[in-house]
C-alpha positions in Angstrom: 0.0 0.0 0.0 3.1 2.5 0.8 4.6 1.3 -2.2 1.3 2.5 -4.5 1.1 5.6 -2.3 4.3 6.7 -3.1 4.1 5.7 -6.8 0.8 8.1 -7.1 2.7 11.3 -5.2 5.7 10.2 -7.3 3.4 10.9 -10.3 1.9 14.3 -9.0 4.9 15.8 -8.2 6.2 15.3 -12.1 3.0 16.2 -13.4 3.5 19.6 -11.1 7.2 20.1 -12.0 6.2 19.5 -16.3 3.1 22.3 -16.0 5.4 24.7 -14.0 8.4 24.4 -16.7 6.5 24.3 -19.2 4.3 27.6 -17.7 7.8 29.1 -17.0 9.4 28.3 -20.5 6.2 29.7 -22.4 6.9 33.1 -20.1 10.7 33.5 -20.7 10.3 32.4 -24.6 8.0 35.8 -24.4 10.8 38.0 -23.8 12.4 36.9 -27.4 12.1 39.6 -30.0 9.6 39.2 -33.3 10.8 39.4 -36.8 9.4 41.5 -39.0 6.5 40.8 -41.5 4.9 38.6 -38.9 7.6 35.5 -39.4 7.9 33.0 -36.5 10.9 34.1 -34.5 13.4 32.6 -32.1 10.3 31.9 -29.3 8.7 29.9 -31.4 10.0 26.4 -31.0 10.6 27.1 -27.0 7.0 27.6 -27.3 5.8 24.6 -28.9 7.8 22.7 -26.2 6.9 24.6 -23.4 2.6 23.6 -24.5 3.8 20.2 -24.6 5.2 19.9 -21.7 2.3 21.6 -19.8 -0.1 19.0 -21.8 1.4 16.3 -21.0 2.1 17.8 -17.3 -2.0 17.8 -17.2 -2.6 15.0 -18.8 -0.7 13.1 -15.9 -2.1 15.3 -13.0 -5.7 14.6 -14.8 -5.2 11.2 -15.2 -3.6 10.0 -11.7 -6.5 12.3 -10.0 -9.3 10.6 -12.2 -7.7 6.5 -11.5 -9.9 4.5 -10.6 -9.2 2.9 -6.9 -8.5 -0.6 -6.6 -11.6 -2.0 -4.1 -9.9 -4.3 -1.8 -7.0 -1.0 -0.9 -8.7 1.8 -1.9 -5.4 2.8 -3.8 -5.1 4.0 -7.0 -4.5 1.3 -9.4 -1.0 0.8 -10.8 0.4 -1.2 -13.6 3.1 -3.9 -12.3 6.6 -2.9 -12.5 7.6 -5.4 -14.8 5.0 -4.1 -17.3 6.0 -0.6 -17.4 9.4 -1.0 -18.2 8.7 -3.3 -21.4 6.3 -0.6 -22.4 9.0 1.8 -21.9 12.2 -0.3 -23.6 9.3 -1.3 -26.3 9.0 2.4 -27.2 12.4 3.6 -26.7 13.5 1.0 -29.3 10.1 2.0 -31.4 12.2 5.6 -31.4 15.7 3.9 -32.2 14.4 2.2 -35.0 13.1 5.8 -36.9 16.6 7.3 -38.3 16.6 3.5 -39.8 13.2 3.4 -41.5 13.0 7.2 -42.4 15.5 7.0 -45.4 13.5 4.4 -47.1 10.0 5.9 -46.8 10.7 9.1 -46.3 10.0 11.4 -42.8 6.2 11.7 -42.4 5.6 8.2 -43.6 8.1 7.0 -40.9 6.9 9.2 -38.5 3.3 8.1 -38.6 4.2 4.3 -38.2 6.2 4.7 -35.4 3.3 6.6 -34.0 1.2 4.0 -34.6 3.2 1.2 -33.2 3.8 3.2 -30.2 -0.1 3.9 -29.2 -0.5 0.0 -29.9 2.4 -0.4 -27.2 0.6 2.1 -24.9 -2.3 -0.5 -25.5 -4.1 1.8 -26.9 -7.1 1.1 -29.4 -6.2 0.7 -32.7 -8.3 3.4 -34.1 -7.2 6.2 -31.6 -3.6 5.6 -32.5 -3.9 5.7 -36.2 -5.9 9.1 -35.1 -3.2 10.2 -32.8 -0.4 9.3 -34.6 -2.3 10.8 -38.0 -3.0 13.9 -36.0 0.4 14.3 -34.6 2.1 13.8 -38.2 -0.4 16.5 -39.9 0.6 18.7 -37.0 4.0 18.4 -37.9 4.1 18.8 -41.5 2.0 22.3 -41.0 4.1 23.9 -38.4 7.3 22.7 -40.5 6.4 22.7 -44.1 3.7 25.1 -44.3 4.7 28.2 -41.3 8.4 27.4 -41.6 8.8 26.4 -44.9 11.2 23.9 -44.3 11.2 21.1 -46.2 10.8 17.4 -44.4 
């Protein structure tokens, strides 16, 4: 029971420390001049990061607050040990294996497959991580090739 206690305040307090960052990053990125004719400038990109990282801060905050409790403790559900780190080695090879496919089917292509496979490691349902990953890839190829203009 200490063990799942500690996991869920273990949780909290990164979920605190990614939505402060990020909320921090977002206000110093502010400070960075503009360029003219109403191009992106230098705060762009610590700007992207900094609304991920608050996203994903909330998303873990949300989702550790909103966990169901297990009925015979009362504590918050959590995935076995041994579980998390195959979902984790699974994705960080998932990641490893990009720079390998991307030359042969070029960026996006690459890109959306390794999203895929990664929401399917997640466990998530097949049809929300062809949407994710779909999502995520069309969100890349605006900010880069269409605001940027830089070619993927």
């Amino acid at each position: 029971m200490k063990e799942q206690l500690r996991i869920f305040n273990k949780d909290l307090i990164a979920a605190s420390v990614l939505l402060l960052l990020g909320i921090w990053i977002w206000w110093y990125s502010s400070r960075f001049p503009d360029l003219p004719e109403g191009h992106p400038g230098p705060g762009l990109f610590p700007r992207v990061i900094a609304l991920g990282m608050a996203a994903i801060g909330l998303a873990i905050g949300l989702g550790h607050l909103l966990k169901k409790p297990n009925k015979q403790t009362g504590d918050p559900e959590t995935e076995p040990a041994d579980k998390s780190r195959v979902r984790l080695m699974l994705g960080l090879i998932l990641v490893a294996v990009f720079p390998l496919l991307s030359p042969w089917i070029g960026f996006l292509p690459a890109l959306l497959i390794i999203g895929v496979f990664i929401g399917f490691s997640l466990q998530v349902k097949w049809w929300k991580a062809i949407l994710t990953a779909a999502v995520a890839v069309g969100f890349i190829y605006l900010i880069f090739s269409g605001l940027l203009n830089v070619p993927l």
